[in-house]
C-alpha positions, 0 to 999 in steps of 0.5 A: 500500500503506498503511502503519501509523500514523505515530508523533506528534511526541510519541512520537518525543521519547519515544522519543529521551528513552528512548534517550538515557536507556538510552545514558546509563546504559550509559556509566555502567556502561562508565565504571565497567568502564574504572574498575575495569580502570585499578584492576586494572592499578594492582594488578598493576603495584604487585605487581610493584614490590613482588615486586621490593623483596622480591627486592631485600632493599632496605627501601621508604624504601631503594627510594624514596631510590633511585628519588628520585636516579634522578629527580634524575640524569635531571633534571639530564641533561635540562637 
């Protein structure tokens, strides 16, 4: 039974170019979504944070002396 054309060497590099090519630009836009989703997660956890300092009644310079000393006791406590 014969079988179509054989493709030429050259056609098949063709082909594997335009694939790389097509892979390529579809990582592109994948590594864009993941970007955009880490930019989500970053929002929604600073909202949190902040819906906390608001409930807290405590001044952001306040938080972040608190949080500094917390940082500096368990610092310590690890040594």
């Amino acid at each position: 039974m014969a079988r179509g054309q054989r493709k030429t060497i050259e056609e098949k590099i063709a082909a594997k170019e335009e694939l790389i090519e097509a892979l390529a630009t579809r990582m592109e836009s994948e590594k864009r979504e993941l970007e955009e989703l880490y930019q989500e997660k970053r929002k929604k956890e600073l909202e949190v944070v902040s819906d906390i300092i608001t409930e807290s009644g405590l001044e952001p310079d306040e938080v972040a002396e608190v949080l500094q000393q917390y940082l500096e006791r368990r610092e310590e406590a690890a040594s």
